[in-house]
N, C-alpha and C positions, 0 to 999 in steps of 0.2 A: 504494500500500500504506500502511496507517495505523499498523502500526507496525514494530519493530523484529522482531519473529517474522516478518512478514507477508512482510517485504523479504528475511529472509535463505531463508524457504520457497523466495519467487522464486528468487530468487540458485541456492539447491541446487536447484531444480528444471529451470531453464535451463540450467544448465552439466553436471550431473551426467548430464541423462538417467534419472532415475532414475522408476520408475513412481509413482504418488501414492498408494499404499497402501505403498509399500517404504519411502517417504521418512517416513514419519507413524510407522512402525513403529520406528526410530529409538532407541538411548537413549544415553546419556553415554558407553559403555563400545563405542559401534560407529563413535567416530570418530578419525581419526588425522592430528591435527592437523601434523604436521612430513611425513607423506606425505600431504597433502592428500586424503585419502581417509574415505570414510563406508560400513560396512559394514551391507549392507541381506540381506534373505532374500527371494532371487530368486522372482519369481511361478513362474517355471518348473520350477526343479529343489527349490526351497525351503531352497537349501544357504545361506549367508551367505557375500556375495560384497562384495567389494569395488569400489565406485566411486568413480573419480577425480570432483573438483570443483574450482571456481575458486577462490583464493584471497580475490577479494570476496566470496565463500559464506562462507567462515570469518570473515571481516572481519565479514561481517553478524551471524554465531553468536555471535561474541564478545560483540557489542554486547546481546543479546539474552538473553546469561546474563548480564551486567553487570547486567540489569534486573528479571530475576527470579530468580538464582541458578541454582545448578547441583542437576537433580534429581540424587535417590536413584540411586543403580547399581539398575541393573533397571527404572528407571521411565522414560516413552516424555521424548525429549526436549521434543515438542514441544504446549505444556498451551494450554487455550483460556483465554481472558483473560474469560470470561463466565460467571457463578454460580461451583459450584463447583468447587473444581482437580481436575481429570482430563484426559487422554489426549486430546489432538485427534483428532477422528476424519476419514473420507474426505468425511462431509457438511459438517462444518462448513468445513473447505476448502473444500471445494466453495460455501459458502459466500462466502468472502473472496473467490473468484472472482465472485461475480454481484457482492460488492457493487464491485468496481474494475471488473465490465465497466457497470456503473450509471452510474459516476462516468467513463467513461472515450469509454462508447458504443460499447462490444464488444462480441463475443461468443465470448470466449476459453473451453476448458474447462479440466482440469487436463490432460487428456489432450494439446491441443495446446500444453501447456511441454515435453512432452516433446519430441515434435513440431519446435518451438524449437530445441532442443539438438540431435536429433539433425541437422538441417536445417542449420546450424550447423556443424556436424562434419564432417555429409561434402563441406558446400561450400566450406570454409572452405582449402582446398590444403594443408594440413597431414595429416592424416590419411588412411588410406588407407581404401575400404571395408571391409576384412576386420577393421580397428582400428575403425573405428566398429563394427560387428556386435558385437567383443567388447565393447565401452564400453556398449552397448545391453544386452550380451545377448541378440541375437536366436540362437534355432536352426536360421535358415537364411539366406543370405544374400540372397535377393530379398524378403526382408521389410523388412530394411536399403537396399535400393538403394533403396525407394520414397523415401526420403527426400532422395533425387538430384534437383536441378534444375539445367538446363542456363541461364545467363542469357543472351540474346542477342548482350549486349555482348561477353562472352567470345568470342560464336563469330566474330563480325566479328572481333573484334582477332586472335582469332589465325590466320583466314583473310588478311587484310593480310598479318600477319608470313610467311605460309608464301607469297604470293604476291610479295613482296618478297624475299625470301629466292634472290640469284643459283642458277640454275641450273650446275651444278657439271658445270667441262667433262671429258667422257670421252676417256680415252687407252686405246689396247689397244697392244700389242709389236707391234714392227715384223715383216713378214713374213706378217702376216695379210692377206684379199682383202678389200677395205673392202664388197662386194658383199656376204660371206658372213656379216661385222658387223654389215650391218646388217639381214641376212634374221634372225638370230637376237634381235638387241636393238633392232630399230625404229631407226626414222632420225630 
């Protein structure tokens, strides 16, 4: 990323989960800096909802109103740095994305930052999915699980652990036909 906008877009767009028209839409007055939170107007319900974000998103925001100041209340936070000053839009984004997959040899979109985060979220053992669903805002829940990947390594390790894991010896009260034991619970 080539500058200080560029970096803290990433930033909110990796952590937040936030769609790439919610996040552009944006202005002074939809962030909440001490709840690490940025209030965006849901593609879905179009209500203004709140998304959590990392605290290096803010770290990067800061930096980034340092260098161009803080817009107008009502005006979009985030202004394009070429001709003149107005509203970043979803192309020109869409832009700083080809030019870092240029320089990089990707082929990232915006769509897969989102991607990113949520991928992130629900693999990360912190979260659950039904918390990830709400952090997305998805309206249904197997739109969220896609974002589920199992890694292999996980499932060795914790097939070892369950196979290491002593067998736990069974007592039953005395008085019982051990015959009748073990017709009922296997031998």
């Amino acid at each position: 990323m080539e500058c200080e906008r560029d970096r803290a877009l990433l930033e909110f767009y990796v952590s937040s989960g936030a769609r790439a028209e919610e996040l552009l839409g944006v202005g002074i007055g939809d962030l909440d800096w001490a709840g690490q939170k940025v209030y965006v107007i849901s593609k879905g319900t179009r209500n203004r909802q709140a998304v959590p974000a990392s605290s290096q998103a803010f770290l990067r925001l800061a930096s980034y109103l340092d260098e161009i100041g803080t817009p107008a209340a009502g005006e979009s936070l985030w202004r394009t740095r070429r001709g003149l000053d107005r509203p970043m839009s979803y192309w020109a984004m869409r832009r700083v994305i080809q030019r870092a997959n240029e320089a990089l040899g990707t082929n990232w979109t915006l769509h897969d930052l989102r991607h990113t985060a949520a991928s992130r979220m629900a693999n990360g053992g912190k979260l659950t999915l039904p918390e990830v669903q709400a952090v997305l805002r998805h309206a249904n829940i197997q739109t969220t699980s896609r974002y589920l990947a199992v890694r292999i390594e996980e499932i060795f390790d914790k097939l070892a652990e369950h196979y290491n894991t002593p067998r736990v010896e069974r007592s039953y009260p005395s008085g019982y036909n051990a015959d009748d034991i073990a017709a009922v619970f296997g031998a």
